[in-house]
Steps between C-alpha positions, in 0.01 A plus 500: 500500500531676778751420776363295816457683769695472816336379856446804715747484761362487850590421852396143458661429195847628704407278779418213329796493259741554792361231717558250179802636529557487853372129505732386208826674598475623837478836634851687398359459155283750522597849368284769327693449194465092485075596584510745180695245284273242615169711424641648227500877603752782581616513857441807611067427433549266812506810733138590423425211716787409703775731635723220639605135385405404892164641427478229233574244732291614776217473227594189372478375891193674544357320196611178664331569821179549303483130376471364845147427551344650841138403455553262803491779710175648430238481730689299723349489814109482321606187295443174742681277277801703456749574827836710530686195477373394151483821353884555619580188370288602167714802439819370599497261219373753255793733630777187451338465139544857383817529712631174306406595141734809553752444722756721389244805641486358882790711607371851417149367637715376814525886541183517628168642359636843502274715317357220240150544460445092513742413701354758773135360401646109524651628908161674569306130409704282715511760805129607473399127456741369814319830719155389404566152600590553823856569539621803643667738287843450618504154432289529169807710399745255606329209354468709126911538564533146574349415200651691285839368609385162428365541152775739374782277659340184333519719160836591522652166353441118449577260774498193304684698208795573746604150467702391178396177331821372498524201737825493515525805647349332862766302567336251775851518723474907499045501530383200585187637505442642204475188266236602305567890492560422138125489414374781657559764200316264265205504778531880562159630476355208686747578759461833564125475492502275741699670718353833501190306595691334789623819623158709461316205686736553763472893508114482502507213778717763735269799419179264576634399824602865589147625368332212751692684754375901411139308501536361818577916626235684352 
């Protein structure tokens, strides 16, 4: 019988077996040798497609940008039941979600979009969008940096996992406070969801009152 034949290897079979890796053991596993172990090919073949291992990860952040969904931003201003605010909203949860399914990518996406074809496309949507709703473009930039501080910062790490569930280690004389800081890890995604919506509430809030104001001048 003749011998299986091996998948082709391709640019997204390299990305998508180093952001399984990236996602499992963080990002100073990745090396060109550990990607050829892992899809079962000689090193050197991984040049025909990447030159670098931090062109790997800018792909594998690029790939990440590319899951957050910007079809809130379409058609914006034409669609009567859909405003900035919502569709900001919309997209900063989608962001959170594919920033929170692979966390250990935030910081090279923390870089900035750089030259990432998604990431650039993802900064074009929210900027464009903010323009055509009014805003003028040197807040619509500062209100795409805002956000962008938000959701990565919220990605970065657990609140509620922070806290051990030890309760002994609250002693009530030392926190008196913090009682019931014991609970929070086993509550951790509840939590965190509920603060991220907390805080984007709040963020949207500011930027409706501020957008009341650019109304009011035009």
């Amino acid at each position: 019988m003749a011998r299986p034949r091996k998948p082709l290897l391709s640019t997204d079979r390299i990305v998508l077996a180093a952001r399984e890796l990236v996602d499992a053991e963080g990002l100073a596993a990745v090396s060109t040798r550990r990607l050829a172990a892992e899809l079962g090919v000689s090193g050197p073949s991984l040049y025909n497609h990447f030159r670098t291992k931090d062109e790997i990860l800018e792909a594998v952040a690029d790939s990440v940008s590319a899951q957050v969904d910007l079809s809130m931003f379409e058609d914006l201003g034409q669609d009567a039941e859909r405003d900035w605010r919502t569709a900001l909203h919309d997209w900063a949860v989608s962001y959170r979600t594919a920033l929170r399914d692979h966390p250990n990518i935030v910081p090279v996406l923390a870089r900035g979009p750089g030259r990432r074809p998604a990431g650039l496309r993802l900064a074009d949507a929210v900027y464009g969008a903010m323009v055509d709703a009014g805003w003028p473009p040197a807040q619509a930039t500062s209100i795409g940096a805002l956000m962008r501080y938000f959701i990565m910062g919220s990605a970065l790490g657990s609140f509620a996992g922070g806290f051990v569930d030890d309760a002994s280690a609250y002693d009530p004389a030392d926190y008196p406070h913090l009682g019931q800081a014991h609970l929070l890890s086993e509550r951790q995604e509840k939590v965190d969801e509920r603060a991220f919506e907390t805080g984007l509430r709040a963020l949207l809030d500011g930027l409706q009152e501020q957008f009341s104001k650019v109304a009011e001048t035009t």
